[in-house]
N, C-alpha and C positions, 0 to 999 in steps of 0.2 A: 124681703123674703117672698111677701105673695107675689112679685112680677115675675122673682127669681121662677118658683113654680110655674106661672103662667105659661112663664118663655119655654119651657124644658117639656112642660104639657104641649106646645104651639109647636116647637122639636116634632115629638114625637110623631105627632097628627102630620103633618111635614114629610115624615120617615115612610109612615105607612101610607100617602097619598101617593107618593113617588112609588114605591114599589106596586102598590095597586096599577099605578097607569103603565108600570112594567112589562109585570105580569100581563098586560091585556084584561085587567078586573078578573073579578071573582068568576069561579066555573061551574056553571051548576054541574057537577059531580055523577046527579041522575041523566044525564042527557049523554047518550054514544058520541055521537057529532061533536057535540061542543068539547068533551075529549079529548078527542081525536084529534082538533083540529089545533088545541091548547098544546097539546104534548109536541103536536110536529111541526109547531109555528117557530122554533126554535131551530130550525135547520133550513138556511137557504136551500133554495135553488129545486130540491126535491119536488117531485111527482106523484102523486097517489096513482097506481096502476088497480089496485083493487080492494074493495071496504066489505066485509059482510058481520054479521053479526047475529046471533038467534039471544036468548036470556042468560044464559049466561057467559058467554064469550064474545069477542071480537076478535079477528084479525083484519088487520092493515097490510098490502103490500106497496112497495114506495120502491122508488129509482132515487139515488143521492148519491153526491161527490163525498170521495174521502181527501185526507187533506192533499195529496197529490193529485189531485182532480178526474182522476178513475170513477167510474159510475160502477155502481155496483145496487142490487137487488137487497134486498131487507124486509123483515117481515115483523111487526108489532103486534105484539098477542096483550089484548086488553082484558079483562076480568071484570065479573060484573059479582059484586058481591056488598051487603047492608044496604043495597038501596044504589050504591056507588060502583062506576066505571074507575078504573085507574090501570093503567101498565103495569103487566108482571114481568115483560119479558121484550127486549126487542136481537135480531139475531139478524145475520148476514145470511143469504142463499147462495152461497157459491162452491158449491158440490153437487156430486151424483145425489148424498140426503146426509140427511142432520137431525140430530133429535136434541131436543132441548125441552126441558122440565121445569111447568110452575106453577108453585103451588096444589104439587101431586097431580098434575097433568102434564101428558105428556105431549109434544108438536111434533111431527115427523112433517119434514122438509126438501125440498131438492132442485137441482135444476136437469132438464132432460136434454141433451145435447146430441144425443144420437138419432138424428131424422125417422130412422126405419121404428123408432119407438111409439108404441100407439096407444099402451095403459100401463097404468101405474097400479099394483096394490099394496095395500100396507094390510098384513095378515090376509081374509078373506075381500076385506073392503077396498072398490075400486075406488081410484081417486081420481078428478078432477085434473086433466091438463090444462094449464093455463098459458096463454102468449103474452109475450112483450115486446113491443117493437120489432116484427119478424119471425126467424128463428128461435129466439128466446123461449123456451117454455120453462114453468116450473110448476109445481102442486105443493100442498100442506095435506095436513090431516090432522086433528085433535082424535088423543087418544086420552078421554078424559078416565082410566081406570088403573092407570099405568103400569101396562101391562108392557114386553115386550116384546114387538110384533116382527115378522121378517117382512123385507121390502123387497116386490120384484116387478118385472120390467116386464111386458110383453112385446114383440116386434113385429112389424107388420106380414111377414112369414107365418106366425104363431108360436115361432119358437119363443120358449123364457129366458130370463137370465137372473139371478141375484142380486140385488144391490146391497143386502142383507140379510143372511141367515138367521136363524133363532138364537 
């Protein structure tokens, strides 16, 4: 009986060593990067395009094949809450914008495809044009009160346009 145990204890330890060197080991939890990098080590071939972070958030943006091997924009909104980073949310950019909610926050999202476009707001707040390989642009914006905001366009005219009402 005691090998019996032995063996199933020897099991065990066995079980969890294999999964540990899986896994990539343990993650310390409090660190962005190490995250970051745990969470998207699981997905070939992808790109990090852009990382920022303040205390309590992150976002990730990433270029990745879907299974038909289409590249597509993606954005990972990370959470920093007890001490610990973890993913609340990850979402696709392939629209004019997108709002996506977590955790009583809210991400407004988009891609900009019309050239003559030159800023972006979400309510009074200008956003961030970002590039991707050329043409490509897109922005975020965390509206952490979740409120909802209208989204609009300016064009290098000055004229506005909607991307979203109130």
């Amino acid at each position: 009986m005691r090998d019996f145990l032995i063996g199933i204890i020897a099991l065990a330890f066995l079980s969890i060593g294999n999964w540990y060197v899986q896994s990539g080991g343990f993650v310390d939890k409090s660190d962005f990067e190490e995250v970051v990098e745990h969470v998207l080590k699981s997905r070939e071939g992808l790109r990090v395009i852009h990382k920022e972070k303040n205390q309590d958030y992150g976002v990730v943006v990433y270029l990745a094949e879907d299974e038909e091997l289409n590249e597509h924009l993606y954005l990972g909104f990370f959470q920093h809450a007890n001490e610990e980073w973890g993913l609340a949310s990850t979402s696709i950019i392939d629209d004019k914008w997108e709002i996506d909610s977590a955790n009583g926050q809210w991400m407004y999202f988009g891609l900009v495809t019309e050239p003559s476009v030159e800023k972006i707001f979400v309510g009074d707040d200008p956003v961030t044009l970002r590039s991707v390989e050329g043409s490509t642009r897109y922005w975020f914006y965390l509206e952490p009160n979740g409120y909802n905001y209208p989204i609009k366009g300016i064009r290098s005219d000055g004229s506005e346009y909607w991307l979203k009402e109130k």
